[in-house]
N, CA, C and O atoms as a Maestro MAE file, in Angstrom:
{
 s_m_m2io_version
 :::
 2.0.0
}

f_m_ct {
 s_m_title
 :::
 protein
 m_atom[192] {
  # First column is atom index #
  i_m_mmod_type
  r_m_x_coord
  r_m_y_coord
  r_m_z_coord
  i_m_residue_number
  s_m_chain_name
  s_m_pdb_residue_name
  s_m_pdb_atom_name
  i_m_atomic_number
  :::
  1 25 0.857 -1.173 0.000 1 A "UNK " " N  " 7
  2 3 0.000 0.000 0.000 1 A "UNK " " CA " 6
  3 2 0.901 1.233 0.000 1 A "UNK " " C  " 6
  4 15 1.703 1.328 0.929 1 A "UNK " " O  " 8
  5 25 0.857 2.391 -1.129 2 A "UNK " " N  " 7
  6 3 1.855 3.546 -0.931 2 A "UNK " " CA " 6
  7 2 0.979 4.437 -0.090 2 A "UNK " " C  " 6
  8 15 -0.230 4.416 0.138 2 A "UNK " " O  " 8
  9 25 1.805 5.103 0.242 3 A "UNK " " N  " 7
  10 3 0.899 6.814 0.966 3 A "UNK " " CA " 6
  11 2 0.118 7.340 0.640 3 A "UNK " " C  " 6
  12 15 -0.368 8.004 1.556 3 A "UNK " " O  " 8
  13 25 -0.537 7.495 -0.583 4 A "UNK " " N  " 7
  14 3 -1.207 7.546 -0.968 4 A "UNK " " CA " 6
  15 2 -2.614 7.109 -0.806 4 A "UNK " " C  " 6
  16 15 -3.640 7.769 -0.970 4 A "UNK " " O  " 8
  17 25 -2.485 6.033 -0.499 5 A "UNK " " N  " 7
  18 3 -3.368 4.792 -0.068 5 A "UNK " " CA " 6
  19 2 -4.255 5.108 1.167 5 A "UNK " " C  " 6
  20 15 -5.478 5.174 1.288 5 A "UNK " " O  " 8
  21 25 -2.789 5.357 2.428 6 A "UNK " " N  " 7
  22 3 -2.514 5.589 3.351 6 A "UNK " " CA " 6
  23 2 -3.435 6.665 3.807 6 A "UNK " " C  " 6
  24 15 -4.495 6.436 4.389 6 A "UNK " " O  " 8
  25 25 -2.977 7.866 3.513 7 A "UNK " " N  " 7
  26 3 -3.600 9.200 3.440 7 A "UNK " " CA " 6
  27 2 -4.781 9.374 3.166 7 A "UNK " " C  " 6
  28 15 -5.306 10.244 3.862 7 A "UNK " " O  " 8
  29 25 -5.707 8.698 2.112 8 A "UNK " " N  " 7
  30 3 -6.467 8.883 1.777 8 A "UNK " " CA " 6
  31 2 -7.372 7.843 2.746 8 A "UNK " " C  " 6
  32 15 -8.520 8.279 2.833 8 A "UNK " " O  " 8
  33 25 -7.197 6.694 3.437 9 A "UNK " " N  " 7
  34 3 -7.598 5.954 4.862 9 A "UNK " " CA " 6
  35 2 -8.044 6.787 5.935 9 A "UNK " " C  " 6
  36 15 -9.137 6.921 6.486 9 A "UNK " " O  " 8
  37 25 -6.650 7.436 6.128 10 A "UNK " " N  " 7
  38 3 -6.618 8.357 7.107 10 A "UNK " " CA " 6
  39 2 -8.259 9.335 7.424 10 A "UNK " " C  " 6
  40 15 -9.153 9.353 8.270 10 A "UNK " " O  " 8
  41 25 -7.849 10.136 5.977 11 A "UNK " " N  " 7
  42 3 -8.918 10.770 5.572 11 A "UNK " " CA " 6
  43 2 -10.442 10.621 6.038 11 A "UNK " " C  " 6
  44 15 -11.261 11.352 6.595 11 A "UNK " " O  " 8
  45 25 -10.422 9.426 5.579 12 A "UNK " " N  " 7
  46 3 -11.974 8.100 5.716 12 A "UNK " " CA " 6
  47 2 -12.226 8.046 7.423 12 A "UNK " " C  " 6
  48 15 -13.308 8.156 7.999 12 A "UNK " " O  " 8
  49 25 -11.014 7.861 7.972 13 A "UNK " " N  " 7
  50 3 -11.348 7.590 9.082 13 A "UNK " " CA " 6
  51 2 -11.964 8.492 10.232 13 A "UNK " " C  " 6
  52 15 -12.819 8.254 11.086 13 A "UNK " " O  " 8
  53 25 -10.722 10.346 9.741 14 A "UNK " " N  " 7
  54 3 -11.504 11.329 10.088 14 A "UNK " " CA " 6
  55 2 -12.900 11.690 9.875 14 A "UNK " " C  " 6
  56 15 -13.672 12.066 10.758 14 A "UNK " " O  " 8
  57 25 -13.198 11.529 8.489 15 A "UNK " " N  " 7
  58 3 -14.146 11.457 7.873 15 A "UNK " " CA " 6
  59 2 -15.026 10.893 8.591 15 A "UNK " " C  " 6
  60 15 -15.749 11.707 9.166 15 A "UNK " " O  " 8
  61 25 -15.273 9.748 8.805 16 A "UNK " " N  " 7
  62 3 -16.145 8.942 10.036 16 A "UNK " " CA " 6
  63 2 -16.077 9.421 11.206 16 A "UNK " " C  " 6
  64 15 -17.015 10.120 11.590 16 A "UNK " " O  " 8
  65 25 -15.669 9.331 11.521 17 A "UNK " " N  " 7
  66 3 -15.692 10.135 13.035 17 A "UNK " " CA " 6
  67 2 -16.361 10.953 13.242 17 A "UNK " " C  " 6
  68 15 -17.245 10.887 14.095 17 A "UNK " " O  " 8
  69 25 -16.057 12.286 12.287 18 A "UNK " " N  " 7
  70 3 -17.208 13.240 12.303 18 A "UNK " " CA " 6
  71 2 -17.929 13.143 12.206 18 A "UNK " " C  " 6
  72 15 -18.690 13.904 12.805 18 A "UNK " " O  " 8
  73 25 -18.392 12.240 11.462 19 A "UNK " " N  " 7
  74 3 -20.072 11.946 10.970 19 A "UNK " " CA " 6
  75 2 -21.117 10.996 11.972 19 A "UNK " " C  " 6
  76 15 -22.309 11.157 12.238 19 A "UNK " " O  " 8
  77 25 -20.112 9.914 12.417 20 A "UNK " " N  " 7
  78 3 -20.162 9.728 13.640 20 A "UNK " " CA " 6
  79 2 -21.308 10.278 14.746 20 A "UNK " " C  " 6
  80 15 -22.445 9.970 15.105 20 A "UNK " " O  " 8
  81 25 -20.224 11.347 15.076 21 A "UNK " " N  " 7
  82 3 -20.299 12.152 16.480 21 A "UNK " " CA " 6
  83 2 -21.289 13.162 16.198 21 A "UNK " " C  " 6
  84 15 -21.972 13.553 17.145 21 A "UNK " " O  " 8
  85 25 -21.529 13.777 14.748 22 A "UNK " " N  " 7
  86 3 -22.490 14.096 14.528 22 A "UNK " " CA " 6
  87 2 -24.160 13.606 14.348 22 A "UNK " " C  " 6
  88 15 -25.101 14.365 14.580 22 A "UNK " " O  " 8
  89 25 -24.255 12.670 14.044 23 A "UNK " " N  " 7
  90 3 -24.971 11.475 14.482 23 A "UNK " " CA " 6
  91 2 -25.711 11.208 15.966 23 A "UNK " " C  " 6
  92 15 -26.932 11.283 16.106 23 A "UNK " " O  " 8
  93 25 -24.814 10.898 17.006 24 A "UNK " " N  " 7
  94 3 -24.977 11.203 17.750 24 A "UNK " " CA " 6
  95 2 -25.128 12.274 18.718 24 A "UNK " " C  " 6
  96 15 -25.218 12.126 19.937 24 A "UNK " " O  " 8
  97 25 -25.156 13.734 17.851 25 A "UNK " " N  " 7
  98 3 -25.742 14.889 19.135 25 A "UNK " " CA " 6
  99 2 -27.421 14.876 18.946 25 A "UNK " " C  " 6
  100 15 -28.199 14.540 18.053 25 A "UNK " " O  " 8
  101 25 -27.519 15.402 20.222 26 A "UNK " " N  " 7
  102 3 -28.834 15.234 20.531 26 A "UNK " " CA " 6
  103 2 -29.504 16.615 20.470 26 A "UNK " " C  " 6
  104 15 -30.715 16.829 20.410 26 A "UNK " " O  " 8
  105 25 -28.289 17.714 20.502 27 A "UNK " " N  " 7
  106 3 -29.198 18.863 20.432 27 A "UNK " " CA " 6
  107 2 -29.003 19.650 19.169 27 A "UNK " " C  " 6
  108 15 -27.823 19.798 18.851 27 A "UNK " " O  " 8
  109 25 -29.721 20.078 18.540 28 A "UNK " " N  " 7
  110 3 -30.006 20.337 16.972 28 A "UNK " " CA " 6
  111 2 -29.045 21.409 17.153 28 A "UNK " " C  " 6
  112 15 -28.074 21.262 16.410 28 A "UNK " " O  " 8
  113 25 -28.974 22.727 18.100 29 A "UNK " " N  " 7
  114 3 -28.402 24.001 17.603 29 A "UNK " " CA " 6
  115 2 -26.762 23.242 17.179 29 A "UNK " " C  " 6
  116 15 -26.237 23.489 16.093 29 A "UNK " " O  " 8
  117 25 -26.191 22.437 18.080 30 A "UNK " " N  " 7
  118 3 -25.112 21.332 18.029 30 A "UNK " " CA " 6
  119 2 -24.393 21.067 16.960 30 A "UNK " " C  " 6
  120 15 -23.323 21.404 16.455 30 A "UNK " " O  " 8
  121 25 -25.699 20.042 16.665 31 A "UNK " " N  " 7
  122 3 -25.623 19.335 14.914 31 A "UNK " " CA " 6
  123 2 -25.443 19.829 13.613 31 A "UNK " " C  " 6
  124 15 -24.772 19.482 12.641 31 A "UNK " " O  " 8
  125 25 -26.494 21.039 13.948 32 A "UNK " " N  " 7
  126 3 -26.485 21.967 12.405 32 A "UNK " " CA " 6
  127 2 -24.933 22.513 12.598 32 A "UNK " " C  " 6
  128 15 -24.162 22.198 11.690 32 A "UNK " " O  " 8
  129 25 -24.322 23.409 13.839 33 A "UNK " " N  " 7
  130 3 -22.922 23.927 13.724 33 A "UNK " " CA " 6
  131 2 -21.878 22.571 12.680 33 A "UNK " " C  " 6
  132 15 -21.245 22.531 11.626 33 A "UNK " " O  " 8
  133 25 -22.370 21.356 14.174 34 A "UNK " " N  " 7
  134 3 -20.729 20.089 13.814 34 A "UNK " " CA " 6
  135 2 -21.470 19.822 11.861 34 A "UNK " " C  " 6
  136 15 -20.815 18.981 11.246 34 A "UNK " " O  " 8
  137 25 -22.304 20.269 11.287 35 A "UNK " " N  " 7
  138 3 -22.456 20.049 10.200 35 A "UNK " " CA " 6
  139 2 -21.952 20.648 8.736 35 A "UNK " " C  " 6
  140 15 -21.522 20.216 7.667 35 A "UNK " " O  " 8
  141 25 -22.271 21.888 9.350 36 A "UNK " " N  " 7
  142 3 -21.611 23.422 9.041 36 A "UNK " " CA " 6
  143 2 -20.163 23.342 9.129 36 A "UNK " " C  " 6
  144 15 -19.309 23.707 8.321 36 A "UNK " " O  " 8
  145 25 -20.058 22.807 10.236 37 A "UNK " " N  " 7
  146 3 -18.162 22.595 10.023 37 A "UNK " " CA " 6
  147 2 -17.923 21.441 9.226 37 A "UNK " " C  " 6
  148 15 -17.170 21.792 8.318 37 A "UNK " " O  " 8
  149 25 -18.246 20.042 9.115 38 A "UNK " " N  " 7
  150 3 -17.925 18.983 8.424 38 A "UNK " " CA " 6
  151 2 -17.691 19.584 7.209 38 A "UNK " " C  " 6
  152 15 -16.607 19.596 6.626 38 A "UNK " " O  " 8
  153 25 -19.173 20.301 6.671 39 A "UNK " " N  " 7
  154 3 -18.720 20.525 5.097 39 A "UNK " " CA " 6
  155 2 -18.000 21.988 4.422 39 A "UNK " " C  " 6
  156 15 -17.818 22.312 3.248 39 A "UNK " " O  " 8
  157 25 -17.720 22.625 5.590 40 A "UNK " " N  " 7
  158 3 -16.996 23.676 5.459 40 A "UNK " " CA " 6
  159 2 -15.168 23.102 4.702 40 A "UNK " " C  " 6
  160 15 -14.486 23.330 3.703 40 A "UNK " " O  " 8
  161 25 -15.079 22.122 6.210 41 A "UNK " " N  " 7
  162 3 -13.742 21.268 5.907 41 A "UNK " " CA " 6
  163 2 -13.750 20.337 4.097 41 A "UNK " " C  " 6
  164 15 -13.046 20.267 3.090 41 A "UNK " " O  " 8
  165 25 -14.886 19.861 4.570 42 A "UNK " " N  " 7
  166 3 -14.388 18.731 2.782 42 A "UNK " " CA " 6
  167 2 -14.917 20.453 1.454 42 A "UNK " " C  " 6
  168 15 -14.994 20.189 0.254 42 A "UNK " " O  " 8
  169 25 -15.129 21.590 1.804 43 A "UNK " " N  " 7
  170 3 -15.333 21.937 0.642 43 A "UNK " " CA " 6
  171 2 -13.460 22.648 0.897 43 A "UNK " " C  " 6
  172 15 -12.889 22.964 -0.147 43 A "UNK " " O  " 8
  173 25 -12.845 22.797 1.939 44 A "UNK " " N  " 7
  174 3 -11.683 22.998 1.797 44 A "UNK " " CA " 6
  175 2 -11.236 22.382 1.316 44 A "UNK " " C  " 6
  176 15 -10.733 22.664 0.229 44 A "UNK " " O  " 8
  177 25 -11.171 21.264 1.826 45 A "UNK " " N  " 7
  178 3 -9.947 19.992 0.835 45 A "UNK " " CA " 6
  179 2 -10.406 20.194 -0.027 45 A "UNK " " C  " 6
  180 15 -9.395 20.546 -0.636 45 A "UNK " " O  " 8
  181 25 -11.605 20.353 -1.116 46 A "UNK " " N  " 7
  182 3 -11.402 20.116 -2.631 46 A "UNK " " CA " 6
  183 2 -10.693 21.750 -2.901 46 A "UNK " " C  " 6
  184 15 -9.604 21.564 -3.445 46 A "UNK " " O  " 8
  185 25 -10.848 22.661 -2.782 47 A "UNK " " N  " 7
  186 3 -10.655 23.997 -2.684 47 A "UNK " " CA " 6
  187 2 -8.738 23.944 -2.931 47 A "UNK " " C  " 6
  188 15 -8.163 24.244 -3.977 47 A "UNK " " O  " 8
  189 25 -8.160 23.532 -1.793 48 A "UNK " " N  " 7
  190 3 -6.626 23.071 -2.429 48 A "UNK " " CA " 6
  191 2 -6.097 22.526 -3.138 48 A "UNK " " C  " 6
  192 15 -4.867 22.553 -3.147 48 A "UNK " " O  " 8
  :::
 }
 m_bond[191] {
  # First column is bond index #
  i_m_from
  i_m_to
  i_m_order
  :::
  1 1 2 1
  2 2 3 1
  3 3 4 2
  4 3 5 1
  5 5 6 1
  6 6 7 1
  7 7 8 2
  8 7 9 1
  9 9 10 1
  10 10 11 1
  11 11 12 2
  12 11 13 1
  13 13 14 1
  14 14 15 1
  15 15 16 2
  16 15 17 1
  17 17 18 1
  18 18 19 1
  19 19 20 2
  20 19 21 1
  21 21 22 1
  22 22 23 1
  23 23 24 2
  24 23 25 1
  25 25 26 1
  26 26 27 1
  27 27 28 2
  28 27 29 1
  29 29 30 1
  30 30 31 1
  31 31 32 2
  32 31 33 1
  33 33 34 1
  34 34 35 1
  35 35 36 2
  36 35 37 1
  37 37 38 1
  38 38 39 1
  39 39 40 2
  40 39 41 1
  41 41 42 1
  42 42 43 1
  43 43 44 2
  44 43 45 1
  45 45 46 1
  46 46 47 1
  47 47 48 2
  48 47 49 1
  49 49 50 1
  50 50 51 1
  51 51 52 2
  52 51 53 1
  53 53 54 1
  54 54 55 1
  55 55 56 2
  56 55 57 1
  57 57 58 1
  58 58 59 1
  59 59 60 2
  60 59 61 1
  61 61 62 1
  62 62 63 1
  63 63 64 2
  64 63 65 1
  65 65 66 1
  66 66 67 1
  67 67 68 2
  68 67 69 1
  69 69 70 1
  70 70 71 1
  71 71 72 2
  72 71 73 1
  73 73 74 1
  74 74 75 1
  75 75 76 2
  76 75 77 1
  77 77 78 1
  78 78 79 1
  79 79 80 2
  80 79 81 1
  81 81 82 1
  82 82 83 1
  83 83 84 2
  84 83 85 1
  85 85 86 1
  86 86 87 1
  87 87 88 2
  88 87 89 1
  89 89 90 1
  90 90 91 1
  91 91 92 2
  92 91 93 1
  93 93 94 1
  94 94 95 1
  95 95 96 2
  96 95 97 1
  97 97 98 1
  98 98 99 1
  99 99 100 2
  100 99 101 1
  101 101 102 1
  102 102 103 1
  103 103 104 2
  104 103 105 1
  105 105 106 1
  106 106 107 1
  107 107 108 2
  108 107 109 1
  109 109 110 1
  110 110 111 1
  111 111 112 2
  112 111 113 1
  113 113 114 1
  114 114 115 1
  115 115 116 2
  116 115 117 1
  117 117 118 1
  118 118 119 1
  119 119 120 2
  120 119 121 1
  121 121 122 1
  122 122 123 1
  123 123 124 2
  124 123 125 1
  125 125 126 1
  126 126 127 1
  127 127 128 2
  128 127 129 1
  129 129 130 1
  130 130 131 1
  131 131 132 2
  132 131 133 1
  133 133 134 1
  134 134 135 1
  135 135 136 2
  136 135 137 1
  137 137 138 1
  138 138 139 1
  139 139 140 2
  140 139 141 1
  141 141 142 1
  142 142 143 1
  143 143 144 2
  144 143 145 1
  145 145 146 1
  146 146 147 1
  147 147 148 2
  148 147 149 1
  149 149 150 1
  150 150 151 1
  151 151 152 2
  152 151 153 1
  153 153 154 1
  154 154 155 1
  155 155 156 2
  156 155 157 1
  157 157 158 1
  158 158 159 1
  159 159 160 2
  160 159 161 1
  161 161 162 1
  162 162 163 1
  163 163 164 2
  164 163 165 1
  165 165 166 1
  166 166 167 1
  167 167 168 2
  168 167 169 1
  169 169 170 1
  170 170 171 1
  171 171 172 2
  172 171 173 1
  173 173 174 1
  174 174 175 1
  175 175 176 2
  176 175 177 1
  177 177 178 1
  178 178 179 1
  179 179 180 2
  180 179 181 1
  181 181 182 1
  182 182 183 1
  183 183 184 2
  184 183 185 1
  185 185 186 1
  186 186 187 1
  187 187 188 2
  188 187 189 1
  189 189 190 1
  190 190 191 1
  191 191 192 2
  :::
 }
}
């Protein structure tokens, strides 16, 4: 597996997590923010 590979795992795994934990909040004002941030972040990464 190159770094590539690697990195892009990585990614997935952050990736989950967030989605995750977002998942699990219970209070909406919460969710909509950790949501607002999730896709703030992946419209960065494509953005670079």
């Amino acid at each position: 597996m190159d770094g590539s590979d690697r990195m892009f795992k990585a990614f997935l795994r952050f990736l989950l997590d967030d989605l995750r934990e977002l998942t699990e909040e219970t209070d909406e004002a919460k969710r909509a923010e950790k949501a607002s941030r999730i896709l703030a972040n992946l419209q960065k990464i494509l953005e670079d």
